[in-house]
RODO-2510 file (C-alpha; in nm, 4 decimals, decimal comma):
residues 231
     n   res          X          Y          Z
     1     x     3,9034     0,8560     2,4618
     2     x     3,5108     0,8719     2,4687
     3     x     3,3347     0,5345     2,4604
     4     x     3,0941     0,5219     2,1268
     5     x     2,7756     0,4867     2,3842
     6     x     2,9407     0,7552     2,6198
     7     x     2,6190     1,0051     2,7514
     8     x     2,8124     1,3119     2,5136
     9     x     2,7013     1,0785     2,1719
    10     x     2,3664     1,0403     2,2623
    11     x     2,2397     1,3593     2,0371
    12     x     2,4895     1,2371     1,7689
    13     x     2,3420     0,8885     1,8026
    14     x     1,9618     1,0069     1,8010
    15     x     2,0184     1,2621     1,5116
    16     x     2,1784     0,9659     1,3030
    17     x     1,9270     0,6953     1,3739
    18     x     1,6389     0,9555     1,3247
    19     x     1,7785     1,0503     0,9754
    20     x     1,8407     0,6750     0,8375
    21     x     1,5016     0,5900     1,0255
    22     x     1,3475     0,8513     0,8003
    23     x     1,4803     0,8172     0,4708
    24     x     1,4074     0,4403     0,5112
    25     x     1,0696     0,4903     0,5832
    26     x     0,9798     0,7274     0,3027
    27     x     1,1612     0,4837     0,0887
    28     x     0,9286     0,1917     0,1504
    29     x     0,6243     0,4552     0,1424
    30     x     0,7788     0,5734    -0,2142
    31     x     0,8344     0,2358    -0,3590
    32     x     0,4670     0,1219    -0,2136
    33     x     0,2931     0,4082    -0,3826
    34     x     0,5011     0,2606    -0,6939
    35     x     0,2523    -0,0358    -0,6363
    36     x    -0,0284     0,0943    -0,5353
    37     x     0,0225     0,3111    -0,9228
    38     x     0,0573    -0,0124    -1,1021
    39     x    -0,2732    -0,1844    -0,9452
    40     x    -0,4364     0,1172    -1,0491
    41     x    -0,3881     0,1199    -1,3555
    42     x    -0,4390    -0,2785    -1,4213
    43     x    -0,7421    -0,2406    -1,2151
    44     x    -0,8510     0,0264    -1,4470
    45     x    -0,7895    -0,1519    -1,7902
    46     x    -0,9533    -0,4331    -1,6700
    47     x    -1,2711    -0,2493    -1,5669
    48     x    -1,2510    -0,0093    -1,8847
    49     x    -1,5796    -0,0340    -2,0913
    50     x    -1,5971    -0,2953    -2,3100
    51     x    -1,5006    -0,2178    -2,6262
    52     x    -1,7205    -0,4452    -2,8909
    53     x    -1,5208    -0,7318    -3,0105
    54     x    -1,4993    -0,7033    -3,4115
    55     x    -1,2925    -0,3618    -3,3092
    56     x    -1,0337    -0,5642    -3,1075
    57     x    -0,9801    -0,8887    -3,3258
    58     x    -1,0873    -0,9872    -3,6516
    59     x    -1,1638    -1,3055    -3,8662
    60     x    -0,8314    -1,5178    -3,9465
    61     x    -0,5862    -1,2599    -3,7112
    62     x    -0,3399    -1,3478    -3,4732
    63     x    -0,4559    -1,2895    -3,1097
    64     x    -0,3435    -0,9045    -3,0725
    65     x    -0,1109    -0,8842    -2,7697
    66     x    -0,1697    -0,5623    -2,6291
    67     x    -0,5417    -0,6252    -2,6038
    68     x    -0,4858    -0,9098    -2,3357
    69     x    -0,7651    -0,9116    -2,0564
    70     x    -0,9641    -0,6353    -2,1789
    71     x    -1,3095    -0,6543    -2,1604
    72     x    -1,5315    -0,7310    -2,4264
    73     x    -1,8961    -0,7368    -2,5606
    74     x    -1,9524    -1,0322    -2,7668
    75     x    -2,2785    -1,0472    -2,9543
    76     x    -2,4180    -1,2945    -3,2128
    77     x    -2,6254    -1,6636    -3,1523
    78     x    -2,5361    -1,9050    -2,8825
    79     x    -2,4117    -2,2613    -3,0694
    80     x    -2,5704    -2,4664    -2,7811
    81     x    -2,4215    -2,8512    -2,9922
    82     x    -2,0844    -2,6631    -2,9639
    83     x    -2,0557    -2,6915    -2,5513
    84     x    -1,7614    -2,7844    -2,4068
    85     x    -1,6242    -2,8390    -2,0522
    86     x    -1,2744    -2,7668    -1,9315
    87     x    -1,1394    -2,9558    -1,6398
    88     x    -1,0635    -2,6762    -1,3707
    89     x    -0,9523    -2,8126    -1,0539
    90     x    -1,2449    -2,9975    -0,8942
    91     x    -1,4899    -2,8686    -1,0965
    92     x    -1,5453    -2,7658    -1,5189
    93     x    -1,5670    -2,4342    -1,6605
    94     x    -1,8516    -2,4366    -1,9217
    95     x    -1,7523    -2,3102    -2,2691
    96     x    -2,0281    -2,2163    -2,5544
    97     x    -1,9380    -2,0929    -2,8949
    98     x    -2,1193    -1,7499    -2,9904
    99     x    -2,1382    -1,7298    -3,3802
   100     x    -2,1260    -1,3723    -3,5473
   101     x    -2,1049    -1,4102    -3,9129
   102     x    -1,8633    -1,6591    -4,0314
   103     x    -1,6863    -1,6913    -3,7380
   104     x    -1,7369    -1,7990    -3,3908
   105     x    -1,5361    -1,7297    -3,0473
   106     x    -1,5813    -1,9017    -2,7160
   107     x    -1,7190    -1,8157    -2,4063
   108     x    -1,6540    -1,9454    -2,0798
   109     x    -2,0009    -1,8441    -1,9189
   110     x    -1,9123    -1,9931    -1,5918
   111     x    -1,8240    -2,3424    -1,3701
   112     x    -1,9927    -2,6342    -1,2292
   113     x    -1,9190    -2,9276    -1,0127
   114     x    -1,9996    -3,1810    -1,3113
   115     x    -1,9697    -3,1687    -1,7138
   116     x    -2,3337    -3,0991    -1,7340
   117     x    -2,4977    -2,7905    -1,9344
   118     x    -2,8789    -2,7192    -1,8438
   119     x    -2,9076    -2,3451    -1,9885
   120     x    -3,0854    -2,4144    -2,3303
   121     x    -3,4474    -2,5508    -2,1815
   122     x    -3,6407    -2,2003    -2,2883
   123     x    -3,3725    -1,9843    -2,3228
   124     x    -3,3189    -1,7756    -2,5864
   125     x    -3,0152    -1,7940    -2,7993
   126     x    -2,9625    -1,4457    -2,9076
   127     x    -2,5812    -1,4021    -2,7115
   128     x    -2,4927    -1,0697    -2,5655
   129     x    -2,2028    -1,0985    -2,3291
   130     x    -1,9810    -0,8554    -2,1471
   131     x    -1,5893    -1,0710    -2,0636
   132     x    -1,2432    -1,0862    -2,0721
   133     x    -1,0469    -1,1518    -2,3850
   134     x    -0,8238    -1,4043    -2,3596
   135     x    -0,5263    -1,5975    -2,5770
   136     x    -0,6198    -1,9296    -2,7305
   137     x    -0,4084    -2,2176    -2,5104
   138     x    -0,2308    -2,4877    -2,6207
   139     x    -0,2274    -2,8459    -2,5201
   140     x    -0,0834    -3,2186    -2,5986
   141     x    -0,3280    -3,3563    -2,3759
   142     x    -0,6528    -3,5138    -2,6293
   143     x    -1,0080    -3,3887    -2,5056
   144     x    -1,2021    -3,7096    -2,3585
   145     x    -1,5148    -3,6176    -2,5649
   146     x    -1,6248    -3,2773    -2,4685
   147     x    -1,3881    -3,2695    -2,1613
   148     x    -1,0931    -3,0914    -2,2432
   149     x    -0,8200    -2,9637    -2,0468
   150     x    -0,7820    -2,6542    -2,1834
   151     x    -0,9288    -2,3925    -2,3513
   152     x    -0,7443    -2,4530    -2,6977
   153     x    -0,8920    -2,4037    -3,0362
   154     x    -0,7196    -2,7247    -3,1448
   155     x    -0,9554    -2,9491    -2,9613
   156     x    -1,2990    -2,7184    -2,9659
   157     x    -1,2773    -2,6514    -3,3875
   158     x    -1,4132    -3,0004    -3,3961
   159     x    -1,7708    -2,8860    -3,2142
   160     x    -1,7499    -2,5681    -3,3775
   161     x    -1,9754    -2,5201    -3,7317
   162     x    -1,7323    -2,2282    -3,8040
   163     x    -1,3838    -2,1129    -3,7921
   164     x    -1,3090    -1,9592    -3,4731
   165     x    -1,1114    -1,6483    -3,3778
   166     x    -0,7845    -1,6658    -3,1998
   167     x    -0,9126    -1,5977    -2,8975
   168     x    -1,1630    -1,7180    -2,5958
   169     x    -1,3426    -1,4853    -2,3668
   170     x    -1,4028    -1,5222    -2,0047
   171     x    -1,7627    -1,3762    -1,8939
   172     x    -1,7977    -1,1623    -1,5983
   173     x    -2,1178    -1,2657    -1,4702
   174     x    -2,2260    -1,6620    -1,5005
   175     x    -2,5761    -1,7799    -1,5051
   176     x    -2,7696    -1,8111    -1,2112
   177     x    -2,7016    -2,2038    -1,1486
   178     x    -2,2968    -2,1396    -1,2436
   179     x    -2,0781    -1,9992    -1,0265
   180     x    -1,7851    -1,7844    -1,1655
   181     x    -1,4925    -1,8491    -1,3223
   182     x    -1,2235    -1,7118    -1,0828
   183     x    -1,1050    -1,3795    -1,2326
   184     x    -0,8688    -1,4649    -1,5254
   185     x    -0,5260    -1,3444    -1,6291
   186     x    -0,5840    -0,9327    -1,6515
   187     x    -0,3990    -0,6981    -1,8347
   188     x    -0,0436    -0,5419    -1,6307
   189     x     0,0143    -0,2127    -1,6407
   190     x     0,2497    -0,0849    -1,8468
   191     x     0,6393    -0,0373    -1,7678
   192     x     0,6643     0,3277    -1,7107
   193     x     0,4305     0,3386    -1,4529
   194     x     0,4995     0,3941    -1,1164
   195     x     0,8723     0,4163    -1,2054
   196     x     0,9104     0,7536    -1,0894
   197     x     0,8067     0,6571    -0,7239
   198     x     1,0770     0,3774    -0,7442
   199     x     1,3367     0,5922    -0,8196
   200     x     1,2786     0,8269    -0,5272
   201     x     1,2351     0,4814    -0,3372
   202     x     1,6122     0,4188    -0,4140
   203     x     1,7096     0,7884    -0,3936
   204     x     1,5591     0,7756    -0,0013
   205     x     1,7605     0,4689     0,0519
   206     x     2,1038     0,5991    -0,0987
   207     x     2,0193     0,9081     0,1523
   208     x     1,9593     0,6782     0,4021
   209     x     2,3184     0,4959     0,3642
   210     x     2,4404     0,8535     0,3456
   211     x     2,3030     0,9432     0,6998
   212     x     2,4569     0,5823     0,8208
   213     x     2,7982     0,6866     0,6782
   214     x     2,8195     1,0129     0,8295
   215     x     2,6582     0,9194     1,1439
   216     x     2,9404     0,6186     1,1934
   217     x     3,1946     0,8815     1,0576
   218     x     3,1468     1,1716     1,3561
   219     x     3,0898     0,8729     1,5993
   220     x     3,4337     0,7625     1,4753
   221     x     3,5849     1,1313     1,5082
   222     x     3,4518     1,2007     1,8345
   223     x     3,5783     0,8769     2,0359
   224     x     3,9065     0,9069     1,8686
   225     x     3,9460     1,2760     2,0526
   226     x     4,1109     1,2355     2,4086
   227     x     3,9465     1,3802     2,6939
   228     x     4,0413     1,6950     2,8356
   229     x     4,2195     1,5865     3,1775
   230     x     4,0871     1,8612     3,4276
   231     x     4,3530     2,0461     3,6227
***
């Protein structure tokens, strides 16, 4: 019998490690470009010109799902008494109410190290802000005056002077003495994409245990012939 590393296998063993090699590979490069598809388009919807924000949600609606992360332009007068600060880790994200109507939403415009708000000194009020739309949170934790620990219209209605929409929006440039808000929660793409490239990830990989079997099998074949005694 032929041992399984005897120098006659070596073409069957290179030809069988070079195929499941190779489907493996492509595999990973398939299911990768899967990814890369899906960043793509998330990237993409959260970069997508900002649609204006009576077209996305309106006065007394539910917080529309689909619409999550996408950017914004919210336009209308700054409510500077309305002001808020949300504990963020070691610093506060600084929330104003923009009024449009008779309704108001809230914008984070950006963080500091301390509750303190210094914008309004000579500023004007007249709001026109580019952001990401976000859903209003919840919370059972009381604001410690304007302090709050979330961004929840529960605890803000109180500094507001009118009903606010189901919704908060995270701006995409601060002012020049905040620094930004890191990037919120952005819309995911959706489920069909890059589905294709993970089923020809899968196919690659069912080729590749394919290549394994058959490889094993003619390794199998071949030591189990005797060797031709010479005369």
């Amino acid at each position: 019998m032929i041992a399984a590393l005897h120098p006659r296998l070596w073409g069957v063993h290179a030809l069988g490690l070079a195929a499941v090699a190779a489907a493996v590979i492509l595999g990973i490069w398939q299911w990768n470009v899967g990814d890369g598809r899906k960043s793509t388009q998330s990237h993409e919807y959260a970069h997508a010109a900002p649609a204006p924000l009576a077209s996305v949600i309106a006065p007394g609606a539910s917080f529309p799902a689909s619409e999550f992360g996408r950017p914004v332009r919210v336009t209308g007068q700054w409510v500077p008494s309305s002001t808020v600060f949300v504990h963020a880790g070691s610093g506060y994200w600084v929330a104003t109410a923009v009024r449009s109507g008779d309704s108001s939403i809230y914008v984070v415009r950006g963080a500091t190290d301390r509750p303190e708000d210094r914008s309004w000194v000579g500023s004007p009020l007249t709001a026109d802000v580019v952001g990401w739309l976000q859903p209003d949170q919840s919370s059972i934790d009381p604001a410690q005056g304007r302090v709050l620990p979330v961004m929840s219209n529960g605890l803000t209605a109180a500094f507001a002077s009118t009903p606010l929409l189901d919704a908060y929006v995270v701006a995409s440039a601060p002012p020049g003495w905040m620094t930004a808000v890191p990037e919120p929660t952005l819309p995911k793409a959706d489920f069909w994409t890059g589905l294709r490239n993970w089923l020809y990830a899968i196919e690659w990989w069912f080729f590749a245990c394919f290549a394994a079997f058959i490889w094993s099998r003619q390794v199998r074949d071949m030591t189990a012939t005797p060797v031709p005694s010479e005369s």
